[in-house]
N, C-alpha and C positions, 0 to 999 in steps of 0.2 A: 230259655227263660219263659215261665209262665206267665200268663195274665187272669186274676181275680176279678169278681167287683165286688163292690166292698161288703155286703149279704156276707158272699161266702167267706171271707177275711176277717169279719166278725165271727162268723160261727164258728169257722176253723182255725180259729188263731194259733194256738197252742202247735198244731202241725207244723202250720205254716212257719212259724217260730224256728220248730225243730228241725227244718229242712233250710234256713236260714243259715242255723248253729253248722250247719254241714256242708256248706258253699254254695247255697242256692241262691240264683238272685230272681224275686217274685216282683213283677210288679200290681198293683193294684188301680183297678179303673175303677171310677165310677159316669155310669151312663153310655160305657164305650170308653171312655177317652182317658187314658193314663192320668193317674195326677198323686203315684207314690212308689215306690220303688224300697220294699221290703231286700236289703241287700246282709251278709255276712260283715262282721267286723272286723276290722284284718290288724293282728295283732301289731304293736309298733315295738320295735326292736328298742332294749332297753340301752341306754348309751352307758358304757361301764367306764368311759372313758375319765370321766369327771364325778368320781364315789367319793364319799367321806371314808377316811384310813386309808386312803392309796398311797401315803407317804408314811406310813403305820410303819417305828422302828428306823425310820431313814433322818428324823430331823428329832435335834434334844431341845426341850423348851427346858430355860430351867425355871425350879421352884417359885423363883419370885420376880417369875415376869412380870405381874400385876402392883408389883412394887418398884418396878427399874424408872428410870427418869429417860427422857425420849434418846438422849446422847447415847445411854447405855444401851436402849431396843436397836439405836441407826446401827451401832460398832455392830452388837452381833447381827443383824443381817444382811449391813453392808460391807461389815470387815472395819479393821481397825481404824480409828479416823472417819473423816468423813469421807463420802460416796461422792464422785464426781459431779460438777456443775452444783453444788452446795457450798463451795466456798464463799465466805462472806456472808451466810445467815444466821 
């Protein structure tokens, strides 16, 4: 790990940058004394786990869900009748 002060960090930014993009980690003093730390950004792993259309093909909405009555939304996604611990509402 190198050490800068901030003179050179100004004038050589652009390097410094590109030695960044590359895994470098710079720090940057000024007067002597650390006080920045020019580091690489480390990419984060995307979570695929939880995408829009991962149930793409697997579930049929029909036509006129936006017109069913709540009875009729509970039956198809809890099954015919009511879904347990719902009786009596």
């Amino acid at each position: 790990m190198e050490t800068v002060n901030v003179h050179e960090a100004k004038t050589h930014l652009s390097r410094l940058l590109d030695r960044a993009a590359k895994g470098e980690t710079i720090t940057i003093a000024k007067a002597g004394k650390p006080i920045a730390k020019l580091v690489p950004i480390e990419e984060t792993p995307i979570d695929t786990s939880r995408r829009f259309g991962f149930m793409r093909g697997q579930i049929k909405i029909p036509d006129d869900f936006d017109t069913m009555g709540q009875a009729e939304i509970e039956a198809m996604i809890y099954g015919e009748g009511l879904h347990e611990g719902d009786e009596g509402q």
